[in-house]
VMD Tcl script that draws the C-alpha trace (Angstrom):
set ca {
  {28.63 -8.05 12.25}
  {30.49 -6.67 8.86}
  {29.61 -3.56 7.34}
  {25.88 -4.08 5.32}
  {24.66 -1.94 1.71}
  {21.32 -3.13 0.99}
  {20.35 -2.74 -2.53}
  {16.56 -2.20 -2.97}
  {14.40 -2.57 -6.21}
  {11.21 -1.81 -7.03}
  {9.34 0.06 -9.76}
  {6.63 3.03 -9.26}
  {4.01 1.47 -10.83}
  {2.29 2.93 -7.60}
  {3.18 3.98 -4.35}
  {3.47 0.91 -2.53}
  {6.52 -0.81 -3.61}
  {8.78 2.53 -3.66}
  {7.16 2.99 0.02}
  {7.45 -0.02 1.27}
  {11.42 0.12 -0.04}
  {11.71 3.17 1.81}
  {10.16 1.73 5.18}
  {12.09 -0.71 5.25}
  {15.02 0.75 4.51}
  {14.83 2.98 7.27}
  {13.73 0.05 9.58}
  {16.70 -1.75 8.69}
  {18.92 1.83 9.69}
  {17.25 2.33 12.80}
  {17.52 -1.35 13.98}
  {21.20 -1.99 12.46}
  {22.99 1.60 12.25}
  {26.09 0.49 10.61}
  {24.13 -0.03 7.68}
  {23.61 1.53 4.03}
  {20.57 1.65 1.78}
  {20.81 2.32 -1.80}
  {16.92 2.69 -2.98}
  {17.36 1.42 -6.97}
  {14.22 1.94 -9.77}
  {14.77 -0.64 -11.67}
  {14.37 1.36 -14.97}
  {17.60 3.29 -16.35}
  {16.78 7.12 -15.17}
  {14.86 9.63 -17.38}
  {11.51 9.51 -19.71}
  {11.68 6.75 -21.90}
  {8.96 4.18 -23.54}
  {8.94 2.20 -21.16}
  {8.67 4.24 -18.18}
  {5.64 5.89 -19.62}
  {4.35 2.27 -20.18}
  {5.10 0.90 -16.81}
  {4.02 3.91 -14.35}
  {1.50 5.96 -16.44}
  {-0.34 2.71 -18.30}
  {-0.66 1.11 -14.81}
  {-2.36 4.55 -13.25}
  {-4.36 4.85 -16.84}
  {-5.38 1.44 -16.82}
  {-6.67 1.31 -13.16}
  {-7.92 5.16 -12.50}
  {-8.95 6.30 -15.91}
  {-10.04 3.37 -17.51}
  {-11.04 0.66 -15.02}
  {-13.10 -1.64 -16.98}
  {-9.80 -2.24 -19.02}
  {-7.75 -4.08 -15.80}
  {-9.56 -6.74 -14.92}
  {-8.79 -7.82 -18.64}
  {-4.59 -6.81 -18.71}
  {-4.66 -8.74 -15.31}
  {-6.26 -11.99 -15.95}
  {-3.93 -11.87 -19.71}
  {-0.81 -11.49 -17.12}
  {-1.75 -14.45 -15.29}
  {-1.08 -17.05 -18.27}
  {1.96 -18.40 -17.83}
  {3.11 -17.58 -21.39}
  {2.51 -13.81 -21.54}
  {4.18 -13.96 -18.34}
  {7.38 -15.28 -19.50}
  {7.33 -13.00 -22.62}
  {6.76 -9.84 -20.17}
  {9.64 -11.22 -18.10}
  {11.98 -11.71 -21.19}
  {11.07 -8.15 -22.00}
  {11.59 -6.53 -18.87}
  {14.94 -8.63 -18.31}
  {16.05 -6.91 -22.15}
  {14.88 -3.36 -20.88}
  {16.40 -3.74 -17.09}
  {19.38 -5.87 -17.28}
  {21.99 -3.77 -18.17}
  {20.80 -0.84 -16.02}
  {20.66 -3.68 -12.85}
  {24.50 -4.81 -13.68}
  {25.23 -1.23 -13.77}
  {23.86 -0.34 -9.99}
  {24.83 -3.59 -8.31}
  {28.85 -2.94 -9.78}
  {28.23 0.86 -8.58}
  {27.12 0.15 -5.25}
  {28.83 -3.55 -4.63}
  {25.87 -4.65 -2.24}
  {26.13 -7.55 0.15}
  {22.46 -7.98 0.03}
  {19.71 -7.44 -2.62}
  {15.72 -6.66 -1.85}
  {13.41 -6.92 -4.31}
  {10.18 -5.08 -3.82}
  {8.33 -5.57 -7.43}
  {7.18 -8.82 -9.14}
  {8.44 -7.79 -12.59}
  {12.39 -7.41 -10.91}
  {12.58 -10.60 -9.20}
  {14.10 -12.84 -12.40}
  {16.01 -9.73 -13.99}
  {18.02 -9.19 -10.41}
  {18.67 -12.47 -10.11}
  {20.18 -12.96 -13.74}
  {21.50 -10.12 -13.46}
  {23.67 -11.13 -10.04}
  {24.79 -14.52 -11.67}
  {25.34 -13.14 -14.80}
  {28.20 -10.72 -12.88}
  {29.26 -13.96 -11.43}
  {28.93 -12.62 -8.01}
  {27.22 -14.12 -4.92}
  {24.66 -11.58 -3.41}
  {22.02 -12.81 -1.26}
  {18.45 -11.71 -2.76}
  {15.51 -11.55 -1.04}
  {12.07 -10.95 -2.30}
  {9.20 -8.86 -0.34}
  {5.91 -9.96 -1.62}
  {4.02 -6.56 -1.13}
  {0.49 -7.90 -2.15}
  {-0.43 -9.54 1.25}
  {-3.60 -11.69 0.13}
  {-4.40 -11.90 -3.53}
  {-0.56 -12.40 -4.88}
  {-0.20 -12.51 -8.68}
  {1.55 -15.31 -10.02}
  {4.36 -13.09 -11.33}
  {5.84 -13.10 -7.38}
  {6.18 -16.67 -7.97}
  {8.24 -17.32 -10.70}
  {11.57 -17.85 -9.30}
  {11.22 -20.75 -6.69}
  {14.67 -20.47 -4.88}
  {14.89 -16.67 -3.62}
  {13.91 -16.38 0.28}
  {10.53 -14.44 0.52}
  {8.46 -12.42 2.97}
  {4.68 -12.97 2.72}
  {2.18 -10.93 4.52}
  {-0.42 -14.09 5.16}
  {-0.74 -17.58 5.41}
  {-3.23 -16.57 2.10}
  {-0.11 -15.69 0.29}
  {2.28 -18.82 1.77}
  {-0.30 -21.48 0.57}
  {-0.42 -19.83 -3.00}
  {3.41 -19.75 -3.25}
  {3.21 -23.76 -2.56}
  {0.55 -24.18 -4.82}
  {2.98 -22.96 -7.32}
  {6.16 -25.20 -6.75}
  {7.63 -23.05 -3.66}
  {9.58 -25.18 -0.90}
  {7.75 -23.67 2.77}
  {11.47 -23.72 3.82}
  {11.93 -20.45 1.16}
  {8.98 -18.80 2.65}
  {8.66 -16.66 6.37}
  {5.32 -14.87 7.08}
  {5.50 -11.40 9.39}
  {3.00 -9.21 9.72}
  {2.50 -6.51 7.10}
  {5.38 -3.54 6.75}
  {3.87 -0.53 7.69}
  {5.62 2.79 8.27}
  {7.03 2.84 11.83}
  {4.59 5.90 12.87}
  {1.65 3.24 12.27}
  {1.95 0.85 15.29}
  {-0.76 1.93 17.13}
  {-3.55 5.14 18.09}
  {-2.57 8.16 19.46}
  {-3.18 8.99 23.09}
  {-7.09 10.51 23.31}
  {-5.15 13.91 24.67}
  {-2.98 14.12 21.76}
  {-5.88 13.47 19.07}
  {-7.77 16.50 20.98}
  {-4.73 18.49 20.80}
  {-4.78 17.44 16.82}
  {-8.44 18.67 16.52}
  {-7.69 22.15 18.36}
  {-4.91 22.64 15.73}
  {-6.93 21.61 12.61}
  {-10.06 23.80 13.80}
  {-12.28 20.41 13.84}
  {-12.94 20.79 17.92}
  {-14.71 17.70 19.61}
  {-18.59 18.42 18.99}
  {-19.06 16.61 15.68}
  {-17.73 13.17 14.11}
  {-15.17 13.82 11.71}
  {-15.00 11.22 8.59}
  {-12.01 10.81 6.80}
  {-12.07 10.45 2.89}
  {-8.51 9.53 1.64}
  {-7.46 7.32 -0.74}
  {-3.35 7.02 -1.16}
  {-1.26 9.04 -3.48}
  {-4.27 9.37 -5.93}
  {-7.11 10.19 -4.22}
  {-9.96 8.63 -3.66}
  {-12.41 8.04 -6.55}
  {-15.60 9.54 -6.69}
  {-14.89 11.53 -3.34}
  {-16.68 14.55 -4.60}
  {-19.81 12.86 -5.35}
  {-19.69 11.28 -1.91}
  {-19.22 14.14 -0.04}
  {-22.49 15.68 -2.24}
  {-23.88 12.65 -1.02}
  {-23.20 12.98 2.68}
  {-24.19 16.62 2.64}
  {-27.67 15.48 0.66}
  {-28.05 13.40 3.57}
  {-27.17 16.29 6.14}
  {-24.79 14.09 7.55}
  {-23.72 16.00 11.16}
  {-20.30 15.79 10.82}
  {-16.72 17.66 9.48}
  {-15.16 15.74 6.41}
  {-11.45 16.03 5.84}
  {-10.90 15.65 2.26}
  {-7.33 13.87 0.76}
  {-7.03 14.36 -2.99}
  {-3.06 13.46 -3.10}
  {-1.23 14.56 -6.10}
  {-4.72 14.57 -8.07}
  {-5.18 17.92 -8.80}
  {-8.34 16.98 -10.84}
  {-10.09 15.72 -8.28}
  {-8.98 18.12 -5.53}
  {-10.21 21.05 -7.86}
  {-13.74 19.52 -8.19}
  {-13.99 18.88 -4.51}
  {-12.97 22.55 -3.27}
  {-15.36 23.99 -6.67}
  {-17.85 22.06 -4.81}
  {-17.06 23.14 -0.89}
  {-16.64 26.77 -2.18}
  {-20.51 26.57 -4.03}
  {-22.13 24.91 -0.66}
  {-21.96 27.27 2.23}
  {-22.67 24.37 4.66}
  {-19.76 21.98 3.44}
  {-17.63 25.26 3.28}
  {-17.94 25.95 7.45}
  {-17.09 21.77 7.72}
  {-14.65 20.44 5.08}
  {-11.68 21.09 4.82}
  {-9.64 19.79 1.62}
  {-5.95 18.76 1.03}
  {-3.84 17.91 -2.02}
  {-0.59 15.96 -0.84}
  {-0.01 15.17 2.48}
  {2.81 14.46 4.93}
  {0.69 14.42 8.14}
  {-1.86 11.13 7.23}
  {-0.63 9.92 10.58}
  {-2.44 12.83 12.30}
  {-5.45 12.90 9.95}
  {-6.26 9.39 10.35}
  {-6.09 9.72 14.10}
  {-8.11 12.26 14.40}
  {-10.78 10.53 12.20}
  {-13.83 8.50 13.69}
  {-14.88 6.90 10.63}
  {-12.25 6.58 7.28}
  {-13.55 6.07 3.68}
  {-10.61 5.08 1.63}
  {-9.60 2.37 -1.63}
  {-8.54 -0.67 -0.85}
  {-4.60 -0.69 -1.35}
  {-3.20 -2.98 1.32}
  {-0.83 -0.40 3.20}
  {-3.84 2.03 3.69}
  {-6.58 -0.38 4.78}
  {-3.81 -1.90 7.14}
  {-2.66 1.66 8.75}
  {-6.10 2.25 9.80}
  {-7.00 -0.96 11.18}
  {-3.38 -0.34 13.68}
  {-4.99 2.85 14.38}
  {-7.60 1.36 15.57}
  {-10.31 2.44 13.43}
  {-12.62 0.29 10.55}
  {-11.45 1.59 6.77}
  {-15.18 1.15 4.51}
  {-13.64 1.02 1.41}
  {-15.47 2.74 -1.58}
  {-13.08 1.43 -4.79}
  {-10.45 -1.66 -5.14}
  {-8.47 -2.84 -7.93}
  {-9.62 -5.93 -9.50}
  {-7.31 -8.94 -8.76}
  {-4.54 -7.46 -6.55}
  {-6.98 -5.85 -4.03}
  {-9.76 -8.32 -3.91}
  {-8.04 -10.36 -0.24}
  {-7.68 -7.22 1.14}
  {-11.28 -6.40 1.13}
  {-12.11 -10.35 2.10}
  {-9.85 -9.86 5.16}
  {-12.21 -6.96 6.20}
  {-15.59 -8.72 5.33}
  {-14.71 -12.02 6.82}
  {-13.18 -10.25 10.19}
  {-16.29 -7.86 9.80}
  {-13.89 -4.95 10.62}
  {-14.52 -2.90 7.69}
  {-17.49 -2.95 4.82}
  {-16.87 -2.68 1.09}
  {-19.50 -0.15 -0.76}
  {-19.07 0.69 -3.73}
  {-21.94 3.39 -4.44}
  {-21.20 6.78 -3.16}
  {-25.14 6.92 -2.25}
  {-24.63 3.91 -0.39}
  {-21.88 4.86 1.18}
  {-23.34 7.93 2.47}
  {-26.35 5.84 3.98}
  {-23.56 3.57 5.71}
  {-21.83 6.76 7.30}
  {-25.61 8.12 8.55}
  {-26.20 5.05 9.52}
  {-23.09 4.05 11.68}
  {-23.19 8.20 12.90}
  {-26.76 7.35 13.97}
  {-25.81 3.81 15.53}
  {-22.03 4.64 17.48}
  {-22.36 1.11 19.29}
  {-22.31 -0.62 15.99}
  {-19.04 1.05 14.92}
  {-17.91 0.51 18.12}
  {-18.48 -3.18 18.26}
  {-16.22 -2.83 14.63}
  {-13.12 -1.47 16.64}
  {-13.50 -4.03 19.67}
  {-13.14 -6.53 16.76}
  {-9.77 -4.96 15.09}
  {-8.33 -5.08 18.62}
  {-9.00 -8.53 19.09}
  {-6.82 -9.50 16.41}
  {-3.84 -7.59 17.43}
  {-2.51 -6.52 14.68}
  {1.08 -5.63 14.86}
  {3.39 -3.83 12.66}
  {6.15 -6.19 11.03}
  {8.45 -3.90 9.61}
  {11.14 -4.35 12.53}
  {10.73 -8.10 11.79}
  {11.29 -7.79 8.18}
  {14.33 -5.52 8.84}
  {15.99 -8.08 10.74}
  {15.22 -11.10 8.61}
  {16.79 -9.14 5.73}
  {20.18 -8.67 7.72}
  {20.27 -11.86 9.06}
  {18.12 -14.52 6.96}
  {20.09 -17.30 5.24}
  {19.31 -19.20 2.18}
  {17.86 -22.43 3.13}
  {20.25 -24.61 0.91}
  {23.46 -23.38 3.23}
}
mol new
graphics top color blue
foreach p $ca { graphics top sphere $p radius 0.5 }
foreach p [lrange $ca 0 end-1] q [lrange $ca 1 end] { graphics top cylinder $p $q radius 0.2 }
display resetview
């Protein structure tokens, strides 16, 4: 097979598309090794308008303001504001996209953000050149409409959910393949029990209490302060590991509160970004996390149910369906509540077990290898 450069696109309007370009990028090294990634944000580099519009609005809108979302989201879904955002983002993007794709002369294009699909493809034909694109839907249930505007670039979909929504809107099935969602290669499956002991020695948690797990993705998780003055209210007997990402907010109101509670101080221990959520999770028995799709799909290949306290509207919503109608997870919104649901499931183990026998039934697999390979060797259905 010739020499491959895979250009990849996406936008950070969160973590998951620039992650899941980055997975994948390495899946597609490890599998074929004669191959080159070029990882592409699909805005020109530095601070501009824009940028601040795109990343910061999205984190404003859904974190800091949440009650605003649900209202930008259902506006995005008519089919004229989502043309004019297109042209918009096609006038912003285009000449940056002609720039990278003449720099880097790929012989393949993947597009990991809804708002790139239509500007990478003009942008290809409007070079005159004939580079395969291919599109990664990275919402794996509830798929805005945005994914399916152009109806003649190959696409991965995470669920039949997501396959039956892009034939709803016009797609041929021939255009669509559905794998298993793309996961980061660490997360196909539990650690040994030996190693996770091992993990517990060197984190100081020891095997004679539960530890729960509150984590949330690059931001945090919402409201995990109040839960974890919740849980102690409760005198929950456990150790709580405490994820605050690159909120440095939130992780200063969680340690204010460990440091003025003598009893959370001897159990919790708190963390601002982390490289080692592999090891954290695995050494969990019970996770409390938001409902992004990557997260609530690393746990359940770890084996363990994800009770998700916060989603965002619209985007999130199938994720949290998958876990209620599976009955693998539970979706609580309260931080009281949540903390009776953790005393409770501490107080019932067989009922959190029966959870777990249920995510193994479904054998859940990681389908980043997959997606590596259909990338390299998928062709377009019309040659």
């Amino acid at each position: 097979m010739a020499k491959q450069k895979i250009l990849y696109c996406f936008f950070k309007t969160g973590g998951g598309h620039f992650f899941s370009a980055k997975a994948l990028a390495r899946a597609v090294e490890q599998t074929y090794p004669d191959t080159e990634s070029v990882l592409v944000d699909g805005l020109p580099d530095g601070p501009s308008f824009w940028r601040t519009f795109l990343e910061d609005g999205y984190r404003f809108a859904v974190q800091d303001w949440p009650f605003l979302w649900p209202l930008l989201y259902n506006i995005s879904r008519l089919r004229p504001v989502r043309f004019f955002q297109l042209l918009n983002i096609d006038n912003i993007c285009s000449r940056h996209l002609q720039e990278q794709i003449l720099r880097h002369q790929p012989t393949r294009i993947v597009v990991l953000h809804f708002l790139l699909v239509r500007p990478v493809v003009k942008a290809v034909r409007r070079l005159g050149l004939d580079i395969p694109v291919r599109e990664v839907v990275t919402d794996p249930f509830t798929v805005h409409p945005f994914w399916w505007h152009h109806r003649n670039v190959p696409a991965a979909v995470f669920s039949e959910r997501a396959r039956n929504d892009a034939i709803k809107h016009g797609w041929k099935p021939e255009y669509l393949t559905v794998f298993p969602i793309m996961l980061r290669p660490e997360f196909s499956g539990p650690l040994p029990p030996e190693q996770i002991s091992q993990k517990r020695q060197q984190f100081n948690l020891g095997n004679d209490k539960p530890v729960i797990l509150l984590a949330g993705g690059g931001d945090g998780l919402p409201d995990a302060d109040k839960l974890l003055a919740e849980c102690d209210r409760l005198g929950l007997d456990a150790r709580f590991l405490v994820v605050c990402g690159k909120n440095e907010k939130l992780r200063a109101v969680v340690q204010k509160l460990v440091d003025q509670n003598p009893r959370l101080t001897e159990r919790t221990q708190v963390f601002g970004f982390v490289d080692f959520m592999f090891d954290l999770m695995n050494m969990a028995d019970i996770i409390v996390t938001k409902g992004g799709p990557a997260t609530i799909m690393e746990i359940l290949l770890i084996g363990k149910p994800p009770l998700v306290i916060n989603y965002i509207y619209g985007q999130e919503q199938g994720n949290v369906d998958f876990l209620l109608e599976h009955r693998i997870g539970t979706y609580i919104p309260s931080p009281r509540k949540m903390a009776l649901e953790l005393k409770k499931l501490l107080d019932n183990p067989a009922e959190l077990t029966a959870m777990v026998d249920r995510i193994r039934k479904l054998n859940l697999t990681n389908g980043t290898p997959e997606v590596a390979r259909w990338v390299i060797e998928s062709r377009d259905p019309k040659s």
